[in-house]
C-alpha positions in Angstrom: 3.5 292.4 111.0 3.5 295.3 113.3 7.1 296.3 114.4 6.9 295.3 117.8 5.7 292.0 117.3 8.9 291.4 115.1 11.4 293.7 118.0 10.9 291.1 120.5 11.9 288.5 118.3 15.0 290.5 117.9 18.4 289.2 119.0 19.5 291.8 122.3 16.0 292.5 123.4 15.8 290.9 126.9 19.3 291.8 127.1 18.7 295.1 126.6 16.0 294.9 129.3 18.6 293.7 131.5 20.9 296.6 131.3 18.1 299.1 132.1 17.0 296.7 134.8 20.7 297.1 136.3 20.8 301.1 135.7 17.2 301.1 137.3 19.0 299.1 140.3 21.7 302.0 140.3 19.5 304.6 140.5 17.7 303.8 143.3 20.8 303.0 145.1 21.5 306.4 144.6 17.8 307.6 145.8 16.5 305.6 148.6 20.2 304.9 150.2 19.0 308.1 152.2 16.8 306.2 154.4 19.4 304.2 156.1 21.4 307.2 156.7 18.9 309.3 158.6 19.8 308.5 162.2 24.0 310.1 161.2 22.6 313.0 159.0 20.0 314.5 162.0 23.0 314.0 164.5 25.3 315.6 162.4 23.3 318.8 160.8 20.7 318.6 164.2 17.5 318.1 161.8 13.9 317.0 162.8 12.0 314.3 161.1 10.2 316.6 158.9 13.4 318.2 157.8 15.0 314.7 156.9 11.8 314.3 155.2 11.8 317.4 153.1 15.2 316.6 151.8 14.3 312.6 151.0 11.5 313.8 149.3 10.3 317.5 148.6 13.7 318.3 147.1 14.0 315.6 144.9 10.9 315.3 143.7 10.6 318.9 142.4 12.9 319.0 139.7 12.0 314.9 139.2 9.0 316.4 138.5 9.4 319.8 137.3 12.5 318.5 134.5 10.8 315.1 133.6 8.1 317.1 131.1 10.7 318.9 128.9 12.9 315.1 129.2 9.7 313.4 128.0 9.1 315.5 125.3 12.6 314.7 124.1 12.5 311.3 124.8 10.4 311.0 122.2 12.3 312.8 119.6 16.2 312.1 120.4 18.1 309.0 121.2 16.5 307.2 124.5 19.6 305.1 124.9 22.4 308.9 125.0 20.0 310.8 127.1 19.9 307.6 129.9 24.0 308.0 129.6 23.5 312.1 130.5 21.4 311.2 133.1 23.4 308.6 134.7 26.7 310.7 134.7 24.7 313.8 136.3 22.8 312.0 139.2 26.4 309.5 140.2 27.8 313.3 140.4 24.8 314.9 142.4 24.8 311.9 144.7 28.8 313.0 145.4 27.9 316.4 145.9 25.5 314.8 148.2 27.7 312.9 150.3 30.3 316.3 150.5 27.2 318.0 152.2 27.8 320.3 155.4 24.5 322.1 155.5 20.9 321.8 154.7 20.6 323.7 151.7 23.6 322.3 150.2 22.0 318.8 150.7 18.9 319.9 149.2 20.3 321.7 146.2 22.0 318.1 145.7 19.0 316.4 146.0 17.2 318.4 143.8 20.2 317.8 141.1 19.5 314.7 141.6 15.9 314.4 141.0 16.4 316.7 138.0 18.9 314.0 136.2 16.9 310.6 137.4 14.0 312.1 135.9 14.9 310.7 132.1 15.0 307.4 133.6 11.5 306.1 133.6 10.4 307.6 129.7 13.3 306.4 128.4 13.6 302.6 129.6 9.3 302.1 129.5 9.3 303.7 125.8 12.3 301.5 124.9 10.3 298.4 126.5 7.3 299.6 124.5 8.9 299.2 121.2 10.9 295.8 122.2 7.4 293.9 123.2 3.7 294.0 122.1 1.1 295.1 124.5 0.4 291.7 126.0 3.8 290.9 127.0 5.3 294.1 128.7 4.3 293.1 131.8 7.0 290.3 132.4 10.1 293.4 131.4 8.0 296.4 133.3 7.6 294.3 136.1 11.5 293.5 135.9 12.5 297.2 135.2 10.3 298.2 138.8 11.7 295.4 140.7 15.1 296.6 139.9 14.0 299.4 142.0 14.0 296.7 144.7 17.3 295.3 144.5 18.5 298.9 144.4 16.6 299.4 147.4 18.6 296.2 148.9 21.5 297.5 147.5 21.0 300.9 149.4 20.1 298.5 152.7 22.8 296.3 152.6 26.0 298.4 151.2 24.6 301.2 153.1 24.6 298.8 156.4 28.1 297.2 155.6 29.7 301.0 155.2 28.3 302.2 158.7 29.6 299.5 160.2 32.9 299.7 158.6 33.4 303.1 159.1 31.2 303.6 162.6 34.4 303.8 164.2 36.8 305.0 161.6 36.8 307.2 159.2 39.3 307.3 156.4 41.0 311.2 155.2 39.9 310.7 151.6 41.9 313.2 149.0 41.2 316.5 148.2 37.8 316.2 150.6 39.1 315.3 153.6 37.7 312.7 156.5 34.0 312.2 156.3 31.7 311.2 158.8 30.1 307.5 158.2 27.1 308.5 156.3 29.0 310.5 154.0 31.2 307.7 153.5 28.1 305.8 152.0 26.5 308.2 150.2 30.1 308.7 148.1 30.4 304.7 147.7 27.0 304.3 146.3 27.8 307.4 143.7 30.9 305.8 142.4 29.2 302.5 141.9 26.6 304.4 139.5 29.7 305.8 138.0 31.3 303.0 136.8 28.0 301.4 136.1 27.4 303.7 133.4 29.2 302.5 130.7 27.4 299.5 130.3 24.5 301.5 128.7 26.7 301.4 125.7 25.5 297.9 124.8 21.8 299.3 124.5 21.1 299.8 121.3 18.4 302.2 120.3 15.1 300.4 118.8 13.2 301.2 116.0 9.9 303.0 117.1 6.3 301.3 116.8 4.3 302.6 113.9 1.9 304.6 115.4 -1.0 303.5 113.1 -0.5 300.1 114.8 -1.9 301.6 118.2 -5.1 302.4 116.2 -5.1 305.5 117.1 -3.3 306.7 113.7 -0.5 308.9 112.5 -1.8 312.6 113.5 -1.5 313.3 117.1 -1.2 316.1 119.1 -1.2 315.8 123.4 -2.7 317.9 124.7 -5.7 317.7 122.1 -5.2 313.6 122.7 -5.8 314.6 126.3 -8.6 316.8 126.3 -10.5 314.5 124.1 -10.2 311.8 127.1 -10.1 314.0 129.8 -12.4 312.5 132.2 -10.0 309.1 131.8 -7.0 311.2 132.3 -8.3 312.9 135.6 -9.4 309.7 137.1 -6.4 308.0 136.0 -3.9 310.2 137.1 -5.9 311.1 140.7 -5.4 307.4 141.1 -1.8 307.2 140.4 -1.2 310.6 143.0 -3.0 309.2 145.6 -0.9 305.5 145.2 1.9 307.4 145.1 1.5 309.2 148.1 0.3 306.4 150.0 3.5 304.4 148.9 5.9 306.5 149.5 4.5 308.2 152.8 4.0 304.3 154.2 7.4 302.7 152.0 9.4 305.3 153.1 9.0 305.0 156.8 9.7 301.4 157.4 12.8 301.6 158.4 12.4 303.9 161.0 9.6 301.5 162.3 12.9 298.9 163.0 14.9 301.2 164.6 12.8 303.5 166.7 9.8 300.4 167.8 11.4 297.2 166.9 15.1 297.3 168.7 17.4 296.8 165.8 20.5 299.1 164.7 20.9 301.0 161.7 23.3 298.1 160.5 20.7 295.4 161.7 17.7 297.4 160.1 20.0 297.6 156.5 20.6 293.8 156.8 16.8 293.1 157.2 15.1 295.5 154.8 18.1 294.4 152.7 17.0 291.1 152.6 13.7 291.9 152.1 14.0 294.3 149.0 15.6 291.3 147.3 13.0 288.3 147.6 10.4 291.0 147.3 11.9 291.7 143.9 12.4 288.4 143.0 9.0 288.1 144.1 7.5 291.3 142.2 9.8 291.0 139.0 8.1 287.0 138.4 4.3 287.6 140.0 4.0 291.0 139.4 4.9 290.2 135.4 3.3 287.0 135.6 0.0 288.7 136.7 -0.5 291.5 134.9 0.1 289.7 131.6 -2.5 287.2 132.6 -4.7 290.5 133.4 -4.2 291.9 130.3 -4.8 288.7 128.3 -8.4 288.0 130.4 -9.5 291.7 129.9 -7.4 293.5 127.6 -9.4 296.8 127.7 -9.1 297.5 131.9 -7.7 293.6 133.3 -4.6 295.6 134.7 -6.8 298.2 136.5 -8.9 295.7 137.9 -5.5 294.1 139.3 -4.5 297.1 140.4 -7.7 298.2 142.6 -7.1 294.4 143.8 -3.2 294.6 145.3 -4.4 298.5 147.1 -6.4 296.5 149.1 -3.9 293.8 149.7 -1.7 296.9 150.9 -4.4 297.7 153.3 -4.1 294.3 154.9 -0.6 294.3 155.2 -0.6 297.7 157.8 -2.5 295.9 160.4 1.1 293.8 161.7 2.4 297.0 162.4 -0.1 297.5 165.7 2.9 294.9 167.4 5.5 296.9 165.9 7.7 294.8 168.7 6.9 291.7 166.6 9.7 291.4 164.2 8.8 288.8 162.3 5.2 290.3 161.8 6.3 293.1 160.5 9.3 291.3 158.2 6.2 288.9 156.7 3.9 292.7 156.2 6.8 294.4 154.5 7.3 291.5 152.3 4.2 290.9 150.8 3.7 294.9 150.8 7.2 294.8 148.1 5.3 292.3 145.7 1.9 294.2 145.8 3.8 297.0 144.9 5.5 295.7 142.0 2.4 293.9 141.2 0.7 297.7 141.1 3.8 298.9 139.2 3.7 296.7 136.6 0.0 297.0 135.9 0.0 300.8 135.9 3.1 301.2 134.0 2.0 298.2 131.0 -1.1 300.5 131.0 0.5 304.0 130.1 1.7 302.9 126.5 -1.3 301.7 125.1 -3.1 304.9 126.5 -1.3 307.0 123.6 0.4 306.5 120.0 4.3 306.1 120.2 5.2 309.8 119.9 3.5 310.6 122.6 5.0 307.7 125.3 8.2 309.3 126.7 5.8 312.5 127.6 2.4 310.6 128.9 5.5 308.7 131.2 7.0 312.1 132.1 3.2 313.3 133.0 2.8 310.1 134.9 6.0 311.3 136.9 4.8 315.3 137.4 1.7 314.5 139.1 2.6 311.1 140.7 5.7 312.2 142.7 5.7 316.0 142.9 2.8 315.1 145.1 3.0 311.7 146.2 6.8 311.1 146.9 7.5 315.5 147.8 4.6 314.5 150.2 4.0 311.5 151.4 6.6 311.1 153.5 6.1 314.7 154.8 2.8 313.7 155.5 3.6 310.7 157.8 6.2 312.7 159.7 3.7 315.8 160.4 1.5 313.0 161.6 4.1 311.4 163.7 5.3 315.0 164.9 1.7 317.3 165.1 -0.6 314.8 165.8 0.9 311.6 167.8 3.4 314.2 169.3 6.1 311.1 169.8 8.6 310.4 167.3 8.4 306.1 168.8 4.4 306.1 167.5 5.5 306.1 163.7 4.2 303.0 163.4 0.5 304.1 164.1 1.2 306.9 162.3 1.7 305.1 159.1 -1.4 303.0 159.6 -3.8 306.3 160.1 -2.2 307.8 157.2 -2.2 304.6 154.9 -5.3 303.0 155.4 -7.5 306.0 154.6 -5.1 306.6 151.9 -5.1 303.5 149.9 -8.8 303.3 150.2 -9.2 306.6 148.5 -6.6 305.0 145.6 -8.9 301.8 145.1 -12.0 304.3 144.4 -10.0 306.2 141.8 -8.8 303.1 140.0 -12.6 301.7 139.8 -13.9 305.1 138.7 -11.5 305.0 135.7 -11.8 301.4 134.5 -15.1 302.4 132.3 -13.1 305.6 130.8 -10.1 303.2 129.8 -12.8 300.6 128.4 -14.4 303.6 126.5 -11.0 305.1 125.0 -9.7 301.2 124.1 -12.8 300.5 122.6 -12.8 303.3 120.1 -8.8 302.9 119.5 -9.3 299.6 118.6 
């Protein structure tokens, strides 16, 4: 009986998906609570959209990024469950330093911290998933894991909301720092939340490892000699995943500004929505996203979750066209809706995939690669890109709702080819594994 067959028989398996579902929540809390914020941080350091942009994204995704190889390659060697406790600790104390920010640079260089300690958060919950469930049922706890993403986006939405509004008018002298403006005052609630959070990944327990001549693809096994020996699979595959993750995160990421700026509602109105959103999105992604890419895998176990995946890009072109009424609130609350579940319906398909792709010793660094090339690019980038469209070439910073549909539609497009040009390469590598 191969080990993972008998781990997720194990007692403390889907509880142990649970806890890195909840740390998952946390750390996107601490990431994308940003977004809400952007309106008090241009007024207070007198930044331009692309500015705002560089620091959501640019900064943190370089040492995300830059860090995540070396953290992969350990990942695979030391305990998964201590290095998520490091991480944790170091990105609730960057999103502090965040929140005691005066300047720029000082906000970048927490951002980058940031980035730099979230990084051991993807290899080390998919590899632990990996060893807790066989191939044909990681799709139900990936697609949990990535909607946890969600709810820490709702978290970020609506505690984010409910401490502007709070402090909009008022804001507390805190000890040893001083009175802070509103913004700051959120940005230090959501890093003590993570902080106490942490010590709940003290339940995890750290799996035993599949045996890597279960993957078929036996016990030697060397990267970057793994990769070169499938490199046209690798180039396709991981072009595809850039281009999604610059089309998500240049489109995702500008959303809110679409409420505030072309819709009519407040910051506080635009957290309560998108709040609301992130959390039957994720209900919505965690059980169809799962759901789907299981019954993907089980119909064509070789490429089934590409397939899916080239499917829900072209659902995500769809859901742009609502934003030509960007006045239409209830258009645009429908499009962002159904464009959350594609997403985790994408998510969970691509990361199922990544583990089979690669014997066990090699997971926690294919993950961290995964990372490098996905969002050095695609989240430094994307929302750069959208900006420099909304500022260069609409010149109007009230168009960024066309400017996310001139970027995105081209962009997903391009995605949808990539993940069709792989699909034979995967067949051709799975075959011969198996």
């Amino acid at each position: 009986m191969p080990a993972s067959e008998a781990a997720v028989r194990r007692p403390g398996a889907w509880r142990t998906v649970w806890i890195l579902a909840l740390v998952w929540a946390m750390a996107m809390l601490d990431r994308l609570i940003l977004l809400l914020l952007i309106p008090g941080i241009k007024a207070s350091m007198q930044l331009s959209d692309t500015e705002v942009s560089l620091l959501y994204g640019l900064a943190f995704a370089i040492c995300f990024s830059v860090i995540g190889i070396p953290l992969g390659h350990l990942v695979d060697r030391w305990s998964r469950r201590n290095l998520l406790i490091a991480g944790m600790l170091g990105w609730s104390a960057a999103t502090l330093a965040c929140a005691l920010s005066h300047d720029f640079w000082t906000f970048f260089a927490a951002r980058m911290t940031l980035g730099a300690f979230q990084a051991v958060l993807a290899p080390a919950a998919i590899s632990i998933v990996a060893d807790l469930f066989p191939t044909e049922q990681r799709g139900k706890p990936t697609a949990l894991l990535l909607a946890a993403s969600m709810f820490g986006g709702a978290l970020a939405n609506l505690v984010g909301g409910a401490l502007l509004d709070a402090f909009a008018d008022h804001q507390p002298v805190l000890p040893l720092v001083g009175q802070l403006a509103a913004w700051q005052l959120a940005l230090f609630g959501a890093g003590l939340v993570s902080l106490v959070a942490t010590p709940l990944l003290l339940l995890v327990q750290e799996p035993p490892r599949e045996s890597a001549a279960a993957t078929g693809m036996g016990e030697s096994f060397g990267m970057i000699a793994h990769v070169r020996r499938h490199g046209a699979m690798f180039l396709l595959l991981f072009a595809a995943f850039v281009v999604i993750a610059v089309a998500g995160n240049g489109v995702g990421n500008w959303w809110p500004a679409v409420f505030m700026r072309q819709s009519g509602l407040t910051p506080t109105e635009t957290g309560m929505v998108l709040g609301s959103i992130s959390l039957i999105g994720g209900i919505g992604a965690a059980v169809i996203g799962g759901a789907l890419s299981d019954w993907a895998a089980r119909r064509d176990p070789r490429t089934g979750r590409l397939k899916l995946t080239a499917v829900a890009l072209v659902g995500q072109m769809i859901v742009l066209l609502p934003l030509l009424q960007p006045q239409f609130v209830p258009g645009i609350v429908v499009a962002l809706s159904i464009s959350v579940i594609l997403s985790g319906v994408i998510g969970a398909a691509c990361y199922s995939l990544l583990p089979d792709l690669v014997p066990p010793q090699g997971r926690g660094l294919l993950i961290a690669m995964y990372q490098f090339v996905g969002n050095l690019i695609g989240f430094g980038l994307g929302p750069t890109a959208v900006a420099l469209v909304t500022n260069e070439v609409l010149r109007a910073e009230t168009r960024v709702a066309e400017a996310m549909m001139l970027f995105g539609l081209p962009i997903y497009a391009l995605a949808g080819v990539f993940v069709l040009l792989a699909a034979p390469a995967v067949n051709r590598m799975r075959a011969a594994a198996a």
